[in-house]
VOSE-799603 format. One record per atom (N, C-alpha, C): y, x, z negated; residue in one letter. Coordinates in steps of 0.001 Angstrom, whole numbers, plus 500000, padded with zeros to 6 digits. Layout:
N
YXZa/...
***
This chain:
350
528359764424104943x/529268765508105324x/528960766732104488x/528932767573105348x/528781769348104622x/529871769460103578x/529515769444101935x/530869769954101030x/530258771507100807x/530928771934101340x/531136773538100987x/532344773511100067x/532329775089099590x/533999774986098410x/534860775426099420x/536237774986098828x/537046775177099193x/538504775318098453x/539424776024098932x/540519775918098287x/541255775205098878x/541149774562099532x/542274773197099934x/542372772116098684x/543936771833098560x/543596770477098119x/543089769350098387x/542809769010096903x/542218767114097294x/543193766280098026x/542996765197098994x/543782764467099583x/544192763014098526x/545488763424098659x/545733761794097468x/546264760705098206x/545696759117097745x/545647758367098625x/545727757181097637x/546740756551097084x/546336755345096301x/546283756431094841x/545477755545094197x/545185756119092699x/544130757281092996x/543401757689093992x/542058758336094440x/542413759072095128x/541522760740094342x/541652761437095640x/540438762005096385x/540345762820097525x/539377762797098062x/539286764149098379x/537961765142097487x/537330766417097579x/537115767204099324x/538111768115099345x/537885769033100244x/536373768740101120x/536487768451102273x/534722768312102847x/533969767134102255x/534738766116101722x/533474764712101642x/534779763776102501x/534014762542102772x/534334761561103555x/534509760300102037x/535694759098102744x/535450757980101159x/536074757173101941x/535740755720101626x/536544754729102241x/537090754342100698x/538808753886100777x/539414753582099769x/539967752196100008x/540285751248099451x/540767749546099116x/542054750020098759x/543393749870099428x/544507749764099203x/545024748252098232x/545098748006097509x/545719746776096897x/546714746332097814x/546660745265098291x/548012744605098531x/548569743468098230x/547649742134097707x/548332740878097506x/546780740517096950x/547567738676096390x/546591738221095952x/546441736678096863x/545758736204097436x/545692735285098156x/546488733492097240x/546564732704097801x/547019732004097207x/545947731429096270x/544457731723095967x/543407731022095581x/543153732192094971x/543817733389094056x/543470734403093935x/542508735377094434x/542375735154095357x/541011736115096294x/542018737388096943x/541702738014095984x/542385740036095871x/542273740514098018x/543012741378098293x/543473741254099442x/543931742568099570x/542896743809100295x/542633745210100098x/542841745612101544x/543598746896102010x/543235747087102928x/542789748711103227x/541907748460103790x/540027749225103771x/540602750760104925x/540744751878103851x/540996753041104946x/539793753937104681x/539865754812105492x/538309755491105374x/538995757192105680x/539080758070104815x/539488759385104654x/538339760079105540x/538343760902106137x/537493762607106373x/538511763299105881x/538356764316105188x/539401765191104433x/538410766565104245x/538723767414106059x/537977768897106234x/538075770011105139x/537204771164105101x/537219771472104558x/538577772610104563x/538898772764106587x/539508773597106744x/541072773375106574x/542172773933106603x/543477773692106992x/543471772716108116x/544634771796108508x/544417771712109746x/545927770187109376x/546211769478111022x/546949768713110934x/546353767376110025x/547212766595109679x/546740765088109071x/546725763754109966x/546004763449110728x/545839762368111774x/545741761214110810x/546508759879111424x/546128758480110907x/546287757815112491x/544796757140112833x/544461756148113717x/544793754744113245x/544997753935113487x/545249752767112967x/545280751551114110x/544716750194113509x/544352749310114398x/544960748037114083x/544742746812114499x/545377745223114528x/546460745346113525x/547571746298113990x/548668745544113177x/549152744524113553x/548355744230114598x/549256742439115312x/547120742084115156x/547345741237114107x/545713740771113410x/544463740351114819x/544901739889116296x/544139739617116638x/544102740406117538x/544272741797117981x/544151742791118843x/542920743326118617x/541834743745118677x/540546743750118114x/540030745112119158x/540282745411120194x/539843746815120587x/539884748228120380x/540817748235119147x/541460749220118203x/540072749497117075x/539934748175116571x/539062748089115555x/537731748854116198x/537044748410117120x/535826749101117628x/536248750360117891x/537213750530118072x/537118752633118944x/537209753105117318x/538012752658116376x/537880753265115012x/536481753280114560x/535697752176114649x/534494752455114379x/533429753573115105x/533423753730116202x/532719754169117138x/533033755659116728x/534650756299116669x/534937756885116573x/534091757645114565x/534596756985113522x/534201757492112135x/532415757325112627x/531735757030113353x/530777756473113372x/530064758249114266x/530824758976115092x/530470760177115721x/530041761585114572x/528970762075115036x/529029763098113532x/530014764080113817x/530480764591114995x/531338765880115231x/532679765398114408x/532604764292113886x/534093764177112539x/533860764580111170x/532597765046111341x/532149765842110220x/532596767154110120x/532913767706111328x/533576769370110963x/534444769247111365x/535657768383110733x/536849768751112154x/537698769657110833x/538770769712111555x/539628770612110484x/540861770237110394x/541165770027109085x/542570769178108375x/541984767305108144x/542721766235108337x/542071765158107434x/542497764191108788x/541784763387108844x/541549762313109990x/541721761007108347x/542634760298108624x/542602758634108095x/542857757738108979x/541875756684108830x/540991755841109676x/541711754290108940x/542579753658109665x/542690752078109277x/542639750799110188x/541245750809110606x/540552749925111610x/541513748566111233x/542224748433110412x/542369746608110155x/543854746730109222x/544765747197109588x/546034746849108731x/546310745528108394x/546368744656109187x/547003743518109016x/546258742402108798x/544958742925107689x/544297742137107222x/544258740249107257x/545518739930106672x/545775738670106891x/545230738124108319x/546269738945109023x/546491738120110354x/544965738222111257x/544193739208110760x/542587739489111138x/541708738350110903x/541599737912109747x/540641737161109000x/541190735708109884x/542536735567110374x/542526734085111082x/542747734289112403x/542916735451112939x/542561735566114316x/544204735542114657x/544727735542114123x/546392735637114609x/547101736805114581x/548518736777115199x/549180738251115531x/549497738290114388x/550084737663113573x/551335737571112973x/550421737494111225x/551487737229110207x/551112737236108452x/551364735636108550x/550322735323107079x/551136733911106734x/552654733396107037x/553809734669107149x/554633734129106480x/555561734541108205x/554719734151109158x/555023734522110281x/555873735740111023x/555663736336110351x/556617737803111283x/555686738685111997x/555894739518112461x/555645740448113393x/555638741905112446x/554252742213111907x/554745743112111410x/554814744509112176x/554545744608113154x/555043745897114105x/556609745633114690x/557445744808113736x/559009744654113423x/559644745029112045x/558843745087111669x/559163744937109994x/559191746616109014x/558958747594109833x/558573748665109365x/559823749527109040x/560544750119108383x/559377750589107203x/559404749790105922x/559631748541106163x/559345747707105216x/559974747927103577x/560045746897102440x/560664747106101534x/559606746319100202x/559749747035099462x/558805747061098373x/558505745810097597x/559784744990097903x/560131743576096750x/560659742742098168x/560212742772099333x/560781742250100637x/559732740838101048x/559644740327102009x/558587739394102451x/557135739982102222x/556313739688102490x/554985739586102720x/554783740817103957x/555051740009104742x/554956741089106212x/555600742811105814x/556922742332105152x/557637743672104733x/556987744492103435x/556181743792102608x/555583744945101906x/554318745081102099x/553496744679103241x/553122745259103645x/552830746331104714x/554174746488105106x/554818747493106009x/555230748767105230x/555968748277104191x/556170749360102844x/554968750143102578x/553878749517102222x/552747749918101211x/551856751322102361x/551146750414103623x/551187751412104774x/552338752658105404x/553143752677105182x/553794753254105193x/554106754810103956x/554085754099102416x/553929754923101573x/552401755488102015x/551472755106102057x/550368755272101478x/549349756048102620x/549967755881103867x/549051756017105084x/549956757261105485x/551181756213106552x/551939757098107358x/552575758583106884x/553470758308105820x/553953759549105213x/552817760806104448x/551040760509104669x/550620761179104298x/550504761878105240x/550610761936106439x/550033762529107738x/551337762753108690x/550482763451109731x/551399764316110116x/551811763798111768x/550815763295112185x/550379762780113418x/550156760969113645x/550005760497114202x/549615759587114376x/549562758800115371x/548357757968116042x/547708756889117170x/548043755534116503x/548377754794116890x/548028753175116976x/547573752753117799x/546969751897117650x/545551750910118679x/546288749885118676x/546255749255120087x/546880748010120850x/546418747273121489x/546143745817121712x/545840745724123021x/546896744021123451x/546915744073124509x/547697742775124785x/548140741792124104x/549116741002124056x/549310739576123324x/548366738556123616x/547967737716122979x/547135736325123525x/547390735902124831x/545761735634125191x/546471735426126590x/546536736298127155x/547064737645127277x/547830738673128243x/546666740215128150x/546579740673129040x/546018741733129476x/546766742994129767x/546111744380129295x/547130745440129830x/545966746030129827x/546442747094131361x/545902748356131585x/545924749001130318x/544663750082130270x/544802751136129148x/545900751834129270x/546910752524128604x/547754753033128653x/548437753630127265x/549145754616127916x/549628755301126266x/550853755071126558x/551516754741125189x/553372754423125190x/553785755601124099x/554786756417124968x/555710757434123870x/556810757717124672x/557188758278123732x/559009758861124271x/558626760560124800x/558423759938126027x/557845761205126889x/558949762335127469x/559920761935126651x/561112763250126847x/561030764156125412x/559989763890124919x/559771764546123534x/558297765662124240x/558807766956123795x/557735767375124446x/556745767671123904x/556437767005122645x/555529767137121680x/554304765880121675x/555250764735122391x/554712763662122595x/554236763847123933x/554687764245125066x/554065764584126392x/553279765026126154x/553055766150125556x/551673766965125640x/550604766250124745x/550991764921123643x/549413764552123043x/549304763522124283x/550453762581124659x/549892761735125843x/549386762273127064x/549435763466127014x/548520763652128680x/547418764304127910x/547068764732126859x/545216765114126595x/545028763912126337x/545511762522125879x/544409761592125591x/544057760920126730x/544853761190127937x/544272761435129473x/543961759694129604x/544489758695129168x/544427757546130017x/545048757017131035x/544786756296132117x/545472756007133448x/546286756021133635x/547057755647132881x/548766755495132836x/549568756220131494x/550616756733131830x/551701757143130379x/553017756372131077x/553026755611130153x/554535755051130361x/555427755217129248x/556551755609129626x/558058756063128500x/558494754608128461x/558495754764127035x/558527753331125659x/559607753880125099x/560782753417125198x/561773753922124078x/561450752993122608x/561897753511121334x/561766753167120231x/562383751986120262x/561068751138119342x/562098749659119321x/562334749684117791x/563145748940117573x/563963748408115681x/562469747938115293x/562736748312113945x/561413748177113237x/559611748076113301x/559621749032114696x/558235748922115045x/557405750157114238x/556457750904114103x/555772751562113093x/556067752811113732x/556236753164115111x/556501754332116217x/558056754783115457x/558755754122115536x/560148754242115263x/560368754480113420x/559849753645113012x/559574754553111417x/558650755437110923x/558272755886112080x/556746757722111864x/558051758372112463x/558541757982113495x/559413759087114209x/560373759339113099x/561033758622112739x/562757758857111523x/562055760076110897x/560764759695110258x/559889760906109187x/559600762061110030x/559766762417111672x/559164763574111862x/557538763434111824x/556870762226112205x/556039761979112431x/555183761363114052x/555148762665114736x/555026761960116436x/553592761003116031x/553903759799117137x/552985758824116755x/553342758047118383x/552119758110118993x/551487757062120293x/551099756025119860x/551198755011121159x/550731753503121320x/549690753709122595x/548628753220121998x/547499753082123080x/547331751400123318x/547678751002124496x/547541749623124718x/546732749147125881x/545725748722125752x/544834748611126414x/543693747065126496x/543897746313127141x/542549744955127159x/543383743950126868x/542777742916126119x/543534741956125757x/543253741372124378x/543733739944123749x/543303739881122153x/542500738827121746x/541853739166120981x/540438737957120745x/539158739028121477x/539256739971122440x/538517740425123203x/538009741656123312x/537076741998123343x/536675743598123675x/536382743722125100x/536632744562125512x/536854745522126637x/535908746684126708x/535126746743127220x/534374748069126906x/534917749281127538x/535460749662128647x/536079750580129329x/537442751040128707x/538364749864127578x/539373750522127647x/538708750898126079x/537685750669125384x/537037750910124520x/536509752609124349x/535343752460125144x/535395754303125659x/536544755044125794x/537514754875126870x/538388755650127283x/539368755667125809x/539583754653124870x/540212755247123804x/539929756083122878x/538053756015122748x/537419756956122192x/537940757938122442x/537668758244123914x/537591760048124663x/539216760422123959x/539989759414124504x/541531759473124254x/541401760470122873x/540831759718121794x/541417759894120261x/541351761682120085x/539433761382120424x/538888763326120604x/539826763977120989x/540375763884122500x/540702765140123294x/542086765235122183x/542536764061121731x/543895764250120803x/543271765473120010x/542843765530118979x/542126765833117808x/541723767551118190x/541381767397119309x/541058768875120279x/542338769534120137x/543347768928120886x/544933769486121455x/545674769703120213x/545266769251118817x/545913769429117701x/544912770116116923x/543688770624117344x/543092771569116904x/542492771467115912x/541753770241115802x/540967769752114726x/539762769654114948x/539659769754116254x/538189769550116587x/537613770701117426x/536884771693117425x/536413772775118330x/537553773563119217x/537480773569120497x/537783773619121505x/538958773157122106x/540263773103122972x/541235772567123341x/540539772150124430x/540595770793125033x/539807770076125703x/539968770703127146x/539149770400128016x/539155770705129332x/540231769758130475x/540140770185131157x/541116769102132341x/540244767526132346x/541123766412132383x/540231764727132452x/539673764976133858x/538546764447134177x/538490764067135236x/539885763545135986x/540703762607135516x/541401762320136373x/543066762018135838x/543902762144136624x/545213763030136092x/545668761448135568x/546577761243134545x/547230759839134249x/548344759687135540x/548615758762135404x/549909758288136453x/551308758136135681x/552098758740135802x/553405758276134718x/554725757463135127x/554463756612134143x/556114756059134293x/557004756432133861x/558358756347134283x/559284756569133071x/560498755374132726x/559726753548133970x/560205752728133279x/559155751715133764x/559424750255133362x/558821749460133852x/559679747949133725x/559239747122134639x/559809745317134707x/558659744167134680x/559696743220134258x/558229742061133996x/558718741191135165x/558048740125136142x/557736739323136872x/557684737842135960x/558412737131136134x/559062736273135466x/558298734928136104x/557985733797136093x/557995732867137020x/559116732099136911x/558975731613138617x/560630731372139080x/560727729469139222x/559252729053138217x/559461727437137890x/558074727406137179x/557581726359137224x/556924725821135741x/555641725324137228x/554591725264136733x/553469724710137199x/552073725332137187x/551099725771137798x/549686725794137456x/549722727468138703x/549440728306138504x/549871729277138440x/548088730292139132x/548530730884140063x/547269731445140569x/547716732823141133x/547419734197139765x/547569735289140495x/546775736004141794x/547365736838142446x/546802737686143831x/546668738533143297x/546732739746142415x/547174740791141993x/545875741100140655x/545352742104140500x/544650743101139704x/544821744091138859x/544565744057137688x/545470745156136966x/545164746307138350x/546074747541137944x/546188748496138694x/546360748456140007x/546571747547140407x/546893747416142359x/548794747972142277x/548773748457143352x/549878748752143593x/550277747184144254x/551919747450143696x/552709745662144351x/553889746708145633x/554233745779146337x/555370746689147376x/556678745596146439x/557670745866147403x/559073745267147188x/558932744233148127x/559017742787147164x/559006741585148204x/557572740853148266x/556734741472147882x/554851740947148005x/554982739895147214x/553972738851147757x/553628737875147268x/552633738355145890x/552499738224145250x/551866738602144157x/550913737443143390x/551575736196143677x/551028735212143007x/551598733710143646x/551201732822143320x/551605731520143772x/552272730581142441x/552962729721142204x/552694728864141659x/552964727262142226x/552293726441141859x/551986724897142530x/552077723993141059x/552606722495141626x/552598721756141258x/551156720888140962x/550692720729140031x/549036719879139606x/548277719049141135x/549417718287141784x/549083718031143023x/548724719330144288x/549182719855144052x/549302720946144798x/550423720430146291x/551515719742146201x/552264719260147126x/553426720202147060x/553580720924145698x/554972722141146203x/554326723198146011x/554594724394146483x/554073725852146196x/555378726989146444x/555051727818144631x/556716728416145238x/556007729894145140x/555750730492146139x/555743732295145916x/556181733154144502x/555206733620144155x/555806734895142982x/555888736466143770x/557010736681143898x/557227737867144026x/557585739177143670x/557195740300144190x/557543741872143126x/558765742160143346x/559747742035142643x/561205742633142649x/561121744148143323x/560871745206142567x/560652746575143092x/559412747291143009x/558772748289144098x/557403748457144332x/557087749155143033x/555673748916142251x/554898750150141668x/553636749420141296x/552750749320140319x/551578749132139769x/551338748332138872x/550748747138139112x/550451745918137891x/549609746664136551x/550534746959135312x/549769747364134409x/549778746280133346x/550019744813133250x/549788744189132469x/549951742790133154x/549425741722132559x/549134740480133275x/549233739161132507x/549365738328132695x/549110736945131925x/547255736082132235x/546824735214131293x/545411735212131441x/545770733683131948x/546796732668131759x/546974731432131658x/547412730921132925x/546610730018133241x/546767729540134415x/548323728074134720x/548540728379133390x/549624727243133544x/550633727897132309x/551778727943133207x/552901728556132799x/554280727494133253x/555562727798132221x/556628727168132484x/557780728695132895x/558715727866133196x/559497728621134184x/560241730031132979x/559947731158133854x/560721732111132449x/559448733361132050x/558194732453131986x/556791732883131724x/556892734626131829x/556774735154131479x/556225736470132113x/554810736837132488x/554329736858133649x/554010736919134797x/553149737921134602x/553561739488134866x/552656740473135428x/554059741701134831x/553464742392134236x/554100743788133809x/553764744944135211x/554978745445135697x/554860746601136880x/555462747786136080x/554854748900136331x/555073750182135812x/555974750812137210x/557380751085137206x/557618752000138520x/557359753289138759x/556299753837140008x/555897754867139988x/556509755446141408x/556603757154141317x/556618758249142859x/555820757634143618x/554961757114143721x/554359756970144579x/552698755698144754x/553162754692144564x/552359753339144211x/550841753904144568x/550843754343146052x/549222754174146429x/548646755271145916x/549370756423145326x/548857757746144932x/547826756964143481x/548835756580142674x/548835755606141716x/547671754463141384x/547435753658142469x/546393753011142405x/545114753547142854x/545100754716143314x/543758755229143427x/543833755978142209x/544576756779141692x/544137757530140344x/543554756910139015x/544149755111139147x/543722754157138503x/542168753273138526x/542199753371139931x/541243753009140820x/539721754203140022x/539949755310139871x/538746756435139661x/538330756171138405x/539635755835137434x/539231756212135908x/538322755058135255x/538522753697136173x/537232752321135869x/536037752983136571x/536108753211137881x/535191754006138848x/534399754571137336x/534917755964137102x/534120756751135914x/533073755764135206x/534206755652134713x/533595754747133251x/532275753683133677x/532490753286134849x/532025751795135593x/530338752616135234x/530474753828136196x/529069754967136775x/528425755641135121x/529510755589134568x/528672755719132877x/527915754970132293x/528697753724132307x/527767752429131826x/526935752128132463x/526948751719133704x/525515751631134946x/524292752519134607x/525213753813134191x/523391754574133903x/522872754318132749x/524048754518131886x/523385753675130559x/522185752684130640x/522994751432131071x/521892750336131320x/520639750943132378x/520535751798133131x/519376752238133766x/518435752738132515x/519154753591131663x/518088754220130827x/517631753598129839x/517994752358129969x/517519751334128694x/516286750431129390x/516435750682130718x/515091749592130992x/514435750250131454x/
***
């Protein structure tokens, strides 16, 4: 990175701070394993030379969400984050624990996208909700979280904010993914303790966990930029997306209505009507079969991967939209894109 001088301050972060115009990855202390093996979690500063807002991206706070982690990389990995202006902090892996074993959750089983803003002398899960919180969130001004489905479960790319905030409308429509759906604040999630601080902060949820996704991978890339653009950190205020998001402003889950071996009809992004068969479920014999159906019409933006479910299950996440089929073609373009990007890619490699 170009260090030119500057009169900005150093960015303080932990015990370390970080010189106007250089880049540093810093080891947060947080615990000591039960076998004493020290237990750091790994943020990576750009700190411009110019004025500008304080962005924190952040990834697997539920440990096995893993498509967060690659767009952070991909993303510190671009040189145009070399001139941006004001400080980009980068935390590909919060929830260290729950990373290293492939699980949502901490040893000590909680949820730490519940636990926030956490307490200093609290559980495990809770100070490390505390520590991110001191150390990350309250340094910055802005902030993304990276998401992607529960085990098992799949979601359209999509951005979650409180889209009656018009501060939050306008970063969720430049990061221009298929869908914006209005997420009201839940009790102790990390959205809801950035917000108390005056800290607007999106949920990008996109693929599923254990898994990479390459499409909702890119599109979170582009997402992060055009953010970074619209808050004026990066060049230019971005141009129009190719293609407009679709918005919700609620959504319902599809429940199954008994227990057995379970065979969806339905595609992320298809529009459902009121009453559609959507899915089947059958008994191992296949001698009963009971219909899954869409309560009210709009767009499958999230799904279950498991072919055998008990009664209660949730099913298929529907976003309600103006207008379903408008909807599934606008959804329909933005894989389209991406699909015709990668295709040439692989052309120019052979």
């Amino acid at each position: 990175m170009d260090v030119a001088k500057s009169q900005r301050a150093a960015f303080e972060i932990g015990q370390t701070n970080i010189p106007p115009g250089t880049r540093q990855t810093v080891h947060l202390h947080m615990s000591l394993l039960s076998n004493h093996t020290p237990m750091d979690i790994p943020v990576h500063i750009i700190h411009g030379n110019a004025e500008g807002p304080r962005l924190f991206i952040s990834a697997a706070i539920h440990g096995d969400e893993l498509n967060g982690v690659e767009i952070i990389r991909r993303v510190l990995n671009t040189p145009r984050v070399n001139k941006l202006r004001g400080t980009l902090v980068a935390v590909p892996i919060v929830n260290v624990f729950g990373f290293l074993a492939n699980s949502r959750y901490l040893p000590d089983r909680r949820d730490l996208n519940r636990s926030f803003p956490g307490n200093e002398k609290g559980s495990l899960t809770s100070q490390l909700a505390y520590l991110f919180m001191k150390e990350v969130v309250l340094r910055c001004t802005h902030g993304i979280d990276l998401h992607t489905g529960a085990i098992h479960r799949s979601n359209l790319p999509q951005i979650r904010a409180d889209l009656s905030d018009s501060t939050m409308e306008r970063l969720a429509s430049a990061f221009a993914a298929p869908l914006m759906l209005h997420s009201d604040l839940r009790d102790g999630s990390l959205r809801l303790a950035a917000t108390d601080k005056q800290i607007p902060t999106m949920l990008y949820e996109a693929g599923e966990a254990l898994r990479f996704d390459e499409v909702s991978i890119r599109l979170g890339v582009r997402g992060i930029f055009r953010v970074m653009q619209t808050l004026g950190m990066l060049g230019k205020p971005p141009g129009p997306a190719p293609n407009t998001s679709v918005i919700s402003r609620s959504s319902y889950w599809i429940r199954a209505p008994t227990g057995g071996i379970f065979r969806s009809e339905c595609r992320l992004g298809a529009k459902v009507k009121k009453g559609e068969k959507v899915g089947m479920i059958s008994d191992p014999m296949g001698e009963t079969e009971t219909p899954v159906e869409a309560g009210e019409p709009g767009i499958l933006i999230g799904r279950t991967k498991l072919p055998v479910v008990n009664q209660g299950d949730a099913l298929f996440h529907i976003a309600k939209v103006h207008n379903a089929t408008t909807a599934e073609k606008i959804v329909s373009g933005f894989h389209e894109e991406f699909r015709e990007e990668m295709n040439l890619e692989t052309l120019s490699h052979e």
